[in-house]
N, CA, C and O atoms as CSV, one atom per row, in Angstrom:
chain,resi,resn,atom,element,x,y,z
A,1,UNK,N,N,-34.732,-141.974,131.735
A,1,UNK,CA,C,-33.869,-142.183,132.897
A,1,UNK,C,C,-34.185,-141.104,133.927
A,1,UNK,O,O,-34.243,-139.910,133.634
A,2,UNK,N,N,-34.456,-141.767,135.587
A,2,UNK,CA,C,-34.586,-140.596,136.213
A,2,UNK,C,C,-33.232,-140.512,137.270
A,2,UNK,O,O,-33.277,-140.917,138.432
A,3,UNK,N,N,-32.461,-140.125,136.861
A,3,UNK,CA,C,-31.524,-140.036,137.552
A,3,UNK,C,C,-31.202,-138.757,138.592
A,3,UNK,O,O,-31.573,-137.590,138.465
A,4,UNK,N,N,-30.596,-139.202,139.390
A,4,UNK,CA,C,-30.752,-137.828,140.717
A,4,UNK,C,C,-29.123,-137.575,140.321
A,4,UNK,O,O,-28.371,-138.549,140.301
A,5,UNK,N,N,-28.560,-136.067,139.974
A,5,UNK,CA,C,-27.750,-135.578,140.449
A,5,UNK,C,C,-26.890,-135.767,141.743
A,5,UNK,O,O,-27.361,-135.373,142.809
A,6,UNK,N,N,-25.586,-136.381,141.704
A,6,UNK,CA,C,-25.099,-136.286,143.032
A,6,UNK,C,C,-23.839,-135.582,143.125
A,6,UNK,O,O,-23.178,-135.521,144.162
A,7,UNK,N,N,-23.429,-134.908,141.723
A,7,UNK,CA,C,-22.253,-133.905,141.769
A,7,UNK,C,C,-22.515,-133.035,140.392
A,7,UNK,O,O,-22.937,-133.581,139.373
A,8,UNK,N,N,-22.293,-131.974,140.448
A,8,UNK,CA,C,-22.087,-131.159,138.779
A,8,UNK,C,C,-21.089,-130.092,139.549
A,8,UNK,O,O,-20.941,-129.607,140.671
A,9,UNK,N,N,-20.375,-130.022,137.959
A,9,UNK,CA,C,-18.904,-129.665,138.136
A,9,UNK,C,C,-19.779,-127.757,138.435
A,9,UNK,O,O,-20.978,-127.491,138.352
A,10,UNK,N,N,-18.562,-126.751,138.788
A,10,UNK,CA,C,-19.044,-125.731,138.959
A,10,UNK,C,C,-19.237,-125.147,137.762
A,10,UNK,O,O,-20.307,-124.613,137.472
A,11,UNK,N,N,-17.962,-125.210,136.760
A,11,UNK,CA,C,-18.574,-124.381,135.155
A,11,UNK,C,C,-19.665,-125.147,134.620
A,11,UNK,O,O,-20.095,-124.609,133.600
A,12,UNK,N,N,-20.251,-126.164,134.915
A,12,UNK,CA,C,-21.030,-127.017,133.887
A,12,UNK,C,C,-20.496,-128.073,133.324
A,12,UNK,O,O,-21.258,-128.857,132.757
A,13,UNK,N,N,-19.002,-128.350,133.350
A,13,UNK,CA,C,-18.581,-129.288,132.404
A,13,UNK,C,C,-19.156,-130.548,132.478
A,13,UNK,O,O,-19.512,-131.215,131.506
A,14,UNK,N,N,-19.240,-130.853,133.602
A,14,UNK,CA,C,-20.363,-132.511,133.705
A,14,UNK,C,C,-20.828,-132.971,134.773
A,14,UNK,O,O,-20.757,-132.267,135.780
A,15,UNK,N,N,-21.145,-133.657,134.808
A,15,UNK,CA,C,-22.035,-134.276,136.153
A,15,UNK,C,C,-21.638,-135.975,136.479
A,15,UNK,O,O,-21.112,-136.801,135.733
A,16,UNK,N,N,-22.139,-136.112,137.952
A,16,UNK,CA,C,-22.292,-137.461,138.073
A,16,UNK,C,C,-23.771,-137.725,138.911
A,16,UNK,O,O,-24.080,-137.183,139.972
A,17,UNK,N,N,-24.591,-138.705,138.138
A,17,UNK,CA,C,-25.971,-139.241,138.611
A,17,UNK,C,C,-25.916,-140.316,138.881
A,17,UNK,O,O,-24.899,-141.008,138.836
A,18,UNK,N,N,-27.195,-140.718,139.271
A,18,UNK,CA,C,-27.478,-141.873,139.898
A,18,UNK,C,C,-28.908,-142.130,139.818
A,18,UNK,O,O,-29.791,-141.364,140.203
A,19,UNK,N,N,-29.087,-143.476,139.190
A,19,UNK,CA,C,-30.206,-144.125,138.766
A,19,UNK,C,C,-31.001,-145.382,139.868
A,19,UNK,O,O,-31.105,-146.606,139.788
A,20,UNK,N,N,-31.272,-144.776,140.464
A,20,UNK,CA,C,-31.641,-146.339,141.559
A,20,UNK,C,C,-32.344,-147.349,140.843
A,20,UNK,O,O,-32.096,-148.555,140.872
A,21,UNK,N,N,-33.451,-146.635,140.042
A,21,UNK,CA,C,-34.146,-147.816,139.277
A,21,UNK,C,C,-33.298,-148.986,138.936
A,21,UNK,O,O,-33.517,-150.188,139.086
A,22,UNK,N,N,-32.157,-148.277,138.382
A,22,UNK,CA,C,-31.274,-149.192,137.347
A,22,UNK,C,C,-30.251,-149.675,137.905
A,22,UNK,O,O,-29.709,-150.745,137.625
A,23,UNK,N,N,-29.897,-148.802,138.836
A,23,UNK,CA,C,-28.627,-149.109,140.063
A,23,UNK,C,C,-27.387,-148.239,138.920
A,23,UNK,O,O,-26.389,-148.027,139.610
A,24,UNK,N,N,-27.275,-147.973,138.197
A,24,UNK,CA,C,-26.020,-147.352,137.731
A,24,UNK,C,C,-25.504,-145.910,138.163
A,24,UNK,O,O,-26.243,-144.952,138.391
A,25,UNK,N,N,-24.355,-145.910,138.225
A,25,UNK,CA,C,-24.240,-144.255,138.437
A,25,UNK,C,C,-23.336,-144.014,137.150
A,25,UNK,O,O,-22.533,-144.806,136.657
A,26,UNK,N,N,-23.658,-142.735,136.725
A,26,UNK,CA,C,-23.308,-141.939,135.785
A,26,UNK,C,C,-22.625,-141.257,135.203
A,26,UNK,O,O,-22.830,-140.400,136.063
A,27,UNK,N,N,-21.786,-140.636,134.349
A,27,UNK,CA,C,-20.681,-139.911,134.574
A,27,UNK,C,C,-21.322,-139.215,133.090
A,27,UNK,O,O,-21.681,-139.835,132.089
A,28,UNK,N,N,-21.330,-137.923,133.287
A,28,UNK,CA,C,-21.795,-137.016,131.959
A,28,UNK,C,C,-20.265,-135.943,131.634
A,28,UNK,O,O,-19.320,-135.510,132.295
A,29,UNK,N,N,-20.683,-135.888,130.418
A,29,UNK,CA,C,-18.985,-134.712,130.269
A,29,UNK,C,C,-20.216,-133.760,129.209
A,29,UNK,O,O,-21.035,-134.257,128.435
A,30,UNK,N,N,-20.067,-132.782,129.404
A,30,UNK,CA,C,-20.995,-131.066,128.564
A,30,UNK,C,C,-20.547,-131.651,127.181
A,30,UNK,O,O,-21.327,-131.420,126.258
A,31,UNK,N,N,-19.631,-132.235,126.941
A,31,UNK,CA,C,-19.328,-132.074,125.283
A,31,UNK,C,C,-20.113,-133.361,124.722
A,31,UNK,O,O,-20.793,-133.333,123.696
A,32,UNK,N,N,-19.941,-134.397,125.468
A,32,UNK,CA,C,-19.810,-135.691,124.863
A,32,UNK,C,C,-21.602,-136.326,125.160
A,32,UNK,O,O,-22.276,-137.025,124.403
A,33,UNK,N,N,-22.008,-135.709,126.659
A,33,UNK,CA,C,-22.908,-136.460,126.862
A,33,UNK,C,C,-22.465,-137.474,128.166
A,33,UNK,O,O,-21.531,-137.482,128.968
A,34,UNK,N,N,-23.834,-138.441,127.883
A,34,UNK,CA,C,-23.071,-139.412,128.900
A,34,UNK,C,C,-22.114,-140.197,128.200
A,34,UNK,O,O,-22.141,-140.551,127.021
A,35,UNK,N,N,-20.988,-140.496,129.363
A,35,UNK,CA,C,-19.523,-141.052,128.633
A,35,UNK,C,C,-19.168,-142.606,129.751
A,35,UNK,O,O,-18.584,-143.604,129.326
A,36,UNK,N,N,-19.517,-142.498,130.721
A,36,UNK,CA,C,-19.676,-143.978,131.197
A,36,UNK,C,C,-21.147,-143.874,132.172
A,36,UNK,O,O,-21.879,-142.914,132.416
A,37,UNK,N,N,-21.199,-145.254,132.573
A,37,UNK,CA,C,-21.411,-145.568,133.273
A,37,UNK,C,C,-21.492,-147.315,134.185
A,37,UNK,O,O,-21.458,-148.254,133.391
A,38,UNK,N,N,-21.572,-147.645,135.425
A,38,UNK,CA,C,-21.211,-148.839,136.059
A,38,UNK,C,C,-22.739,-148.858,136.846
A,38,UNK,O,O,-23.606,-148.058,137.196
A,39,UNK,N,N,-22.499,-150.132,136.876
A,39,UNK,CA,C,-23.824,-151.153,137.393
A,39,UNK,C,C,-23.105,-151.154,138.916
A,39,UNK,O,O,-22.078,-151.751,139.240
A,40,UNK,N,N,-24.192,-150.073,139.968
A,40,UNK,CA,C,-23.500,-150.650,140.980
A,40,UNK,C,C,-25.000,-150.705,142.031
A,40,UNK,O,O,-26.191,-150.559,141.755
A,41,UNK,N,N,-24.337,-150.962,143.211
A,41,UNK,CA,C,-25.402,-151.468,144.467
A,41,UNK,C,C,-24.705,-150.949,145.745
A,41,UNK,O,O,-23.535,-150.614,145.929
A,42,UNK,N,N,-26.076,-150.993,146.808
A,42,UNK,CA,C,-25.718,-150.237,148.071
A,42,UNK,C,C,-24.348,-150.436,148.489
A,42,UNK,O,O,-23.936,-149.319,148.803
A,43,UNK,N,N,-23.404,-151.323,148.658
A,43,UNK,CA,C,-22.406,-151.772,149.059
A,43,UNK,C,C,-21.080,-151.229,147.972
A,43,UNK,O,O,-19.884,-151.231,148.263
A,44,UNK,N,N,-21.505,-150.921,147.070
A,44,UNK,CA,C,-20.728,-150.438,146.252
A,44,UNK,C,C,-20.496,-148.951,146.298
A,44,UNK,O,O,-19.426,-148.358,146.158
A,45,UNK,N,N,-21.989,-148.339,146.574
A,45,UNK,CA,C,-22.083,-146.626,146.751
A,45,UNK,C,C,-20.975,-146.457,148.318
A,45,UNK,O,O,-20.214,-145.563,148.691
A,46,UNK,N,N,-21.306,-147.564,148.806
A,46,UNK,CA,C,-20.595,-146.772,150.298
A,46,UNK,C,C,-18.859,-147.289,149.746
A,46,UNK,O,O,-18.237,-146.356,149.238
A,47,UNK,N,N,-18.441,-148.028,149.783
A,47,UNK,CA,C,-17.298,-148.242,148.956
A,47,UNK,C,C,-17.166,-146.914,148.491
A,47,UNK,O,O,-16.835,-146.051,149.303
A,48,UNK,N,N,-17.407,-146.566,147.113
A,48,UNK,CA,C,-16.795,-145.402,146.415
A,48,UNK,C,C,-17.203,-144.111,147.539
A,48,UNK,O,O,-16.362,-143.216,147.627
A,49,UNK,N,N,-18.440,-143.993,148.378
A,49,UNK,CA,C,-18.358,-142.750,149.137
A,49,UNK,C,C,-16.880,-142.444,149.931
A,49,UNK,O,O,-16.110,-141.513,149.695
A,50,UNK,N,N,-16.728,-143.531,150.955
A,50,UNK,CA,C,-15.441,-143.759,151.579
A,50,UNK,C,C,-14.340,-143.503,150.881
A,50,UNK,O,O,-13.592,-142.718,151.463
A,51,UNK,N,N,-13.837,-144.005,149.493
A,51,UNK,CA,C,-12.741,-143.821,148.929
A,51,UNK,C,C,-12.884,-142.246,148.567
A,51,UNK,O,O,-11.912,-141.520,148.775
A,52,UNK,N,N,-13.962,-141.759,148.081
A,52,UNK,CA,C,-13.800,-140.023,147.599
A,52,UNK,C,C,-13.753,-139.153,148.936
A,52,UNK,O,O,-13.509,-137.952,148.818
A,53,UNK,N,N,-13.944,-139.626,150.038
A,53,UNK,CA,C,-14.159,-139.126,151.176
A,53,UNK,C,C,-12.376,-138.914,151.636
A,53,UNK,O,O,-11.647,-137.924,151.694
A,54,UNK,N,N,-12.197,-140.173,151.867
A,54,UNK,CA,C,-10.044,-140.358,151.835
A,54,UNK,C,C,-9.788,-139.683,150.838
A,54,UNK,O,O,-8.791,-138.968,150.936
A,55,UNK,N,N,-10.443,-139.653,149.731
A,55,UNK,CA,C,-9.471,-138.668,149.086
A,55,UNK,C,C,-9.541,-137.484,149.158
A,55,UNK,O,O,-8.565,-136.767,148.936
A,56,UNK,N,N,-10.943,-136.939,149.548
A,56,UNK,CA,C,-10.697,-135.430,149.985
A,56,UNK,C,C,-10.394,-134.781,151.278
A,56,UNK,O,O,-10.390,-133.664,151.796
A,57,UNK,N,N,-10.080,-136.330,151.621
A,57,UNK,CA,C,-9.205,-135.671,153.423
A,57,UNK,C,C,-8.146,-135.167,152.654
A,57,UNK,O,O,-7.934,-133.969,152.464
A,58,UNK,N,N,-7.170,-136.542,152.007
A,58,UNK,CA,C,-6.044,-136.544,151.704
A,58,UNK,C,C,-5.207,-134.965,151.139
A,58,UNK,O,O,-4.079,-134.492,151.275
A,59,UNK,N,N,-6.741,-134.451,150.325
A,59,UNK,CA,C,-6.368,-133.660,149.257
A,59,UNK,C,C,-6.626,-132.090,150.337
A,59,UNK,O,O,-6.146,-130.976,150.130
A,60,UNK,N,N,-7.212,-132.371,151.072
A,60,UNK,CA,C,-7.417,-131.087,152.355
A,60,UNK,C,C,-6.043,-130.902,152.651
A,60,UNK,O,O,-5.364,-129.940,152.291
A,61,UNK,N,N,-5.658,-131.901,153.345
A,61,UNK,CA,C,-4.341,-131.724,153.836
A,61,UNK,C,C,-3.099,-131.500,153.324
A,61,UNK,O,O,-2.130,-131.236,154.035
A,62,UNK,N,N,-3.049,-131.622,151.664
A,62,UNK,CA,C,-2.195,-131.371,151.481
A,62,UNK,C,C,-2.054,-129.922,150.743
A,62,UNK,O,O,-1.105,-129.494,150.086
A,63,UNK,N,N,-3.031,-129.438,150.993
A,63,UNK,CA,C,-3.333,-128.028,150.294
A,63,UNK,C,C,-3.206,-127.224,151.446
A,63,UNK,O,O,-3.366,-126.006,151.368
């Protein structure tokens, strides 16, 4: 799998990648390994970008 990194936590605890070959993105946890992952596509990445994006307005502002 060549998956590109598109988040790792700051202690290490896990990551989230992304496989274009395969279209899936990734979700790794340090203990477990990889622990999910979803079959997704361009229309789907911007979807979830947008929603984590609102949520870190959301979460700006309320801090």
């Amino acid at each position: 799998m060549m998956a590109a990194p598109i988040y790792r936590h700051p202690d290490g605890e896990g990551t989230i990648q992304f496989d274009a070959a395969n279209s899936r993105l990734f979700l790794f946890n340090a203990a477990e390994g990889p622990s999910a992952y979803a079959l997704i596509g361009p229309w789907g990445l911007r979807e979830v970008a947008a929603k984590l994006l609102a949520l870190a307005e959301e979460m700006g502002v309320q801090q």
